[in-house]
C-alpha positions as CSV (number, residue, x, y, z in Angstrom):
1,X,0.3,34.4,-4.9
2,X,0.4,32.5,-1.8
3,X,2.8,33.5,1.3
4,X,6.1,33.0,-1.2
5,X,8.0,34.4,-3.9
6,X,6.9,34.4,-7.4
7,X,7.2,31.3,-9.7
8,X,9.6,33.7,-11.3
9,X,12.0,34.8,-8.3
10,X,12.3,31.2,-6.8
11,X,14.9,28.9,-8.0
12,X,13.8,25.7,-10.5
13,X,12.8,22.8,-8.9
14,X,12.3,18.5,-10.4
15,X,8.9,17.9,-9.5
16,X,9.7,14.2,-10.5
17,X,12.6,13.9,-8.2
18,X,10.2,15.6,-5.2
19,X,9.5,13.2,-3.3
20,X,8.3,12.7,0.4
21,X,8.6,9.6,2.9
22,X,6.6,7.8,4.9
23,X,7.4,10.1,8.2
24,X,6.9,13.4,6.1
25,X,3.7,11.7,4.5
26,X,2.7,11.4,7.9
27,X,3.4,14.5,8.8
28,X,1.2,16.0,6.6
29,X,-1.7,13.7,6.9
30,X,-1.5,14.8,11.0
31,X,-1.5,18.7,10.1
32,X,-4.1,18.2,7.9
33,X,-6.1,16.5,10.4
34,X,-5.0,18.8,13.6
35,X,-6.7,21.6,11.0
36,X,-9.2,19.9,10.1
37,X,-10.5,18.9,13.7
38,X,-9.8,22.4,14.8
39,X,-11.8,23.6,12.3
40,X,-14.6,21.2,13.5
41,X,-13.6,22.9,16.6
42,X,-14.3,26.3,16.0
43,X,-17.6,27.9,15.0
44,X,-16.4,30.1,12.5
45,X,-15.1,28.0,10.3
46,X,-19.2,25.5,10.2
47,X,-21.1,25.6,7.0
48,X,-23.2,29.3,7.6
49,X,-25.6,30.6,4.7
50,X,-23.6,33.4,3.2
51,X,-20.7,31.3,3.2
52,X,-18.8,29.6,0.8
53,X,-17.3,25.7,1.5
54,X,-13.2,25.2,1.1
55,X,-13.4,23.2,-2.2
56,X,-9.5,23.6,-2.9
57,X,-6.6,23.4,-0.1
58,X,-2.7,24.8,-0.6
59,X,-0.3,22.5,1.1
60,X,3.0,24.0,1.6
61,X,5.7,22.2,2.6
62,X,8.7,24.6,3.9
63,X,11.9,23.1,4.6
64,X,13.2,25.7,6.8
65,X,16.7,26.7,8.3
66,X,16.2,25.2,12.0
67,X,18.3,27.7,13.6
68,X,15.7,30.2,12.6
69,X,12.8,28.2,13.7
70,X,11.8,31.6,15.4
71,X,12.1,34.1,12.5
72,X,9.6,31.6,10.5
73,X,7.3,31.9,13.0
74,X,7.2,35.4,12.8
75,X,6.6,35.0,9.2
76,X,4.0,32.6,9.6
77,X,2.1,35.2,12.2
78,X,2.6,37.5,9.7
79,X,0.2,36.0,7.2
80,X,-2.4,36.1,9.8
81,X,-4.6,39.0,8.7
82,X,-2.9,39.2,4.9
83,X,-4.1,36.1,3.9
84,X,-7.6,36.4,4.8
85,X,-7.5,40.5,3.3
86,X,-6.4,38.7,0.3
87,X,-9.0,36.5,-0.2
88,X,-7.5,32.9,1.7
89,X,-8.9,31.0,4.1
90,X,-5.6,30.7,6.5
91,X,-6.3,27.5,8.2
92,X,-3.0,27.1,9.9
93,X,0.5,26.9,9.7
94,X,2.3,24.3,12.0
95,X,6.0,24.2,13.3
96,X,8.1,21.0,13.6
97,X,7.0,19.6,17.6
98,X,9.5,16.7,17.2
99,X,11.2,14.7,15.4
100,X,12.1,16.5,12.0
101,X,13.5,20.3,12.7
102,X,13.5,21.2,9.4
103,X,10.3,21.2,7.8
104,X,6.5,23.1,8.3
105,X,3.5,23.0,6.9
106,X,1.0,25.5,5.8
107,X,-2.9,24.7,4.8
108,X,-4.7,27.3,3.2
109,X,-8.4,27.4,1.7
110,X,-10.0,28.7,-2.0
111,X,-13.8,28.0,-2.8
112,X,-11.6,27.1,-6.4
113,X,-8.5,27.2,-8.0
114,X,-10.0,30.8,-9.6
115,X,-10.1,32.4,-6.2
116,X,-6.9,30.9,-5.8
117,X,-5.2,33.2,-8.8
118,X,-7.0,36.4,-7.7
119,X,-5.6,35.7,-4.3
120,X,-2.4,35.3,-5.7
121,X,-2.8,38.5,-7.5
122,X,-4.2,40.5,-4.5
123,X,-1.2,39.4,-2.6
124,X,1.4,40.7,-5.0
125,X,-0.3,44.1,-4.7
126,X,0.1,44.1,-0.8
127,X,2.5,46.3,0.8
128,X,2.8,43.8,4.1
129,X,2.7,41.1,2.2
130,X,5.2,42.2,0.3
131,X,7.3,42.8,3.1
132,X,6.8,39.7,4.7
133,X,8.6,38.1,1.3
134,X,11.0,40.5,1.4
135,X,11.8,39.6,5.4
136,X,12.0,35.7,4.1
137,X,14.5,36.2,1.5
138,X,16.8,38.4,3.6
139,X,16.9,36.0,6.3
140,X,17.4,33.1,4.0
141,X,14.8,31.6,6.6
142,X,13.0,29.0,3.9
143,X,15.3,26.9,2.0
144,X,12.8,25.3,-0.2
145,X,8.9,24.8,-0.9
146,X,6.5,22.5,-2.2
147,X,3.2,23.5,-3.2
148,X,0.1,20.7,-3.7
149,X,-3.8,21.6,-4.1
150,X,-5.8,19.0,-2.2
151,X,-9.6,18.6,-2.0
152,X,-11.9,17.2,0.9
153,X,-13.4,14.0,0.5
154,X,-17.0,13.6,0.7
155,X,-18.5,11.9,3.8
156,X,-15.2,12.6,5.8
157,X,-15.0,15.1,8.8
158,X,-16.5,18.6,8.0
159,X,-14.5,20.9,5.8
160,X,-13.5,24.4,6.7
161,X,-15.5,27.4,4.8
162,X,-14.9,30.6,3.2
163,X,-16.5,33.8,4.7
């Protein structure tokens, strides 16, 4: 699964009372496009032969405990070489700048929704990934999370890619 507990170790949550306002809304529109123009950015992530295009996106939204604005970023850096061993395209996770203190983002890429469940299963099996739940949950660091799968739109800036 992605960088958080399992559907089955994380508490219920209303999908029809989860919603987001127009700052938030925002908020993810500008880390979606600070990723996507790094991506642009960086040479690694250009359409290579060999390589497979980011069809499908994980957006996370964390509400976090602001006083430990520190210990998520440790957990974020964390994820840094798990989520790529594990089959993810880890195109960034972002920090509240200003404004909001309580809420990040994360943005990672699957060539499908497919990949997406092997991933998911590859990180279960992972003894740092593991870990890196297990650090989350004692420090009570994320409060909640909110998962959407987002896809690129055609003719808009270049989209990341898969190794």
């Amino acid at each position: 699964m992605h960088p958080t507990p399992p559907l089955s170790d994380r508490p219920p949550t209303d999908s029809t009372t989860a919603h987001i306002g127009r700052r938030e809304a925002l908020g993810v529109l500008g880390a979606a496009s600070a990723a996507v123009a790094l991506g642009c950015a960086d040479s690694s992530t250009m359409p290579t032969p060999g390589r497979t295009s980011v069809n499908v996106t994980c957006l996370i939204r964390y509400e976090i405990d602001p006083y430990q604005r520190d210990a998520f970023k440790e957990y974020a850096q964390n994820w840094g070489p798990i989520i790529p061993r594990c089959g993810g395209h880890l195109i960034g996770y972002f920090l509240p700048h200003e404004g909001t203190n309580n809420v990040a983002w994360a943005l990672i890429g699957f060539d499908s929704l497919a990949s997406y469940e092997a991933y998911r299963t590859r990180l279960r099996a992972d003894p740092e990934g593991r870990a890196n739940f297990t650090m989350a949950q004692a420090k009570r660091l994320i409060l909640r999370e909110d998962r959407s799968f987002v896809e690129g739109v055609e003719g808009a800036p270049p989209r990341a890619t898969l190794p």
